[in-house]
C-alpha positions in Angstrom: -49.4 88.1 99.0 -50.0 90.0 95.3 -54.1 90.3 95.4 -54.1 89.9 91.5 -52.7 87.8 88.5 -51.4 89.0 85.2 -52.7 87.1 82.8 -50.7 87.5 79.3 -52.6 85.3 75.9 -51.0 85.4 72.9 -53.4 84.9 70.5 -53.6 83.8 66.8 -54.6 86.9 65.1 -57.7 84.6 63.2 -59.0 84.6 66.5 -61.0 87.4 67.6 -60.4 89.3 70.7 -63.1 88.3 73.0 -62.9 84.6 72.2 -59.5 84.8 73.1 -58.9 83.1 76.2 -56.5 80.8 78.3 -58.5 78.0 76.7 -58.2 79.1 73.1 -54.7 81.4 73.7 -51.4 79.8 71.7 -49.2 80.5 74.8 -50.5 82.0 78.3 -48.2 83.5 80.9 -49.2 84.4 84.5 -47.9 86.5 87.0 -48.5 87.8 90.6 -49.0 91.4 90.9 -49.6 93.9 93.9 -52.4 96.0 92.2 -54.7 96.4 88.9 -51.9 99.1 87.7 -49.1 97.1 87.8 -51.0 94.2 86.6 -51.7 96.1 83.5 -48.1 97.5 83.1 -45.7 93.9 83.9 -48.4 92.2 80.8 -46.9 93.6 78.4 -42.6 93.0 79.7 -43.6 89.6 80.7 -44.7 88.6 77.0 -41.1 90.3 75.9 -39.3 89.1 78.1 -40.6 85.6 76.9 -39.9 86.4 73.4 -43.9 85.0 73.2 -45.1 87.2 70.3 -45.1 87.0 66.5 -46.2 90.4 65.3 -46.9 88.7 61.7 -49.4 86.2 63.2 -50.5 86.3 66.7 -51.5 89.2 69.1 -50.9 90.2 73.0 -54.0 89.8 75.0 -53.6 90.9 78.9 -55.8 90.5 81.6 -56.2 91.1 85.0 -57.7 88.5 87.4 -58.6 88.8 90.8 -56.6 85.8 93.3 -58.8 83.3 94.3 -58.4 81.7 97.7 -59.7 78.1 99.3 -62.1 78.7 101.9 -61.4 77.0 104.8 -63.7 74.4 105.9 -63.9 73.8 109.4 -62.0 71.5 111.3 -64.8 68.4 112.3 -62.4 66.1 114.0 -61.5 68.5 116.8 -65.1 68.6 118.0 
């Protein structure tokens, strides 16, 4: 299993960088990936591939977030 998601916002270029987020993001793409390199590298073709960005009035924004997991609670009914 990938340890990280690709995160890819494209963002309405009115809206500045750090505010940008999958909350305030026009269109948001996610993607599993082995390693923070490759994270960084498949952001960018997975926004092209998606024909997701207008140059004119939005930007790409990508991020790389770590995969979160359920903890598993213990099983009470066996004891």
């Amino acid at each position: 299993m990938a340890d990280f998601l690709t995160i890819a916002l494209v963002c309405a270029k009115t809206l500045a960088a750090p505010d940008c987020s999958r909350d305030t993001a026009l269109d948001v793409a996610v993607a599993p990936a082995a390693t923070p390199i490759i994270c960084l590298m498949q952001g960018e073709t997975i926004a092209a591939q998606g024909g997701f960005v207008d140059r004119a009035e939005t930007y790409l924004k990508i991020t790389c977030e770590r995969r979160r997991t359920a903890a598993l609670e213990p099983d009470t009914a066996a004891q």
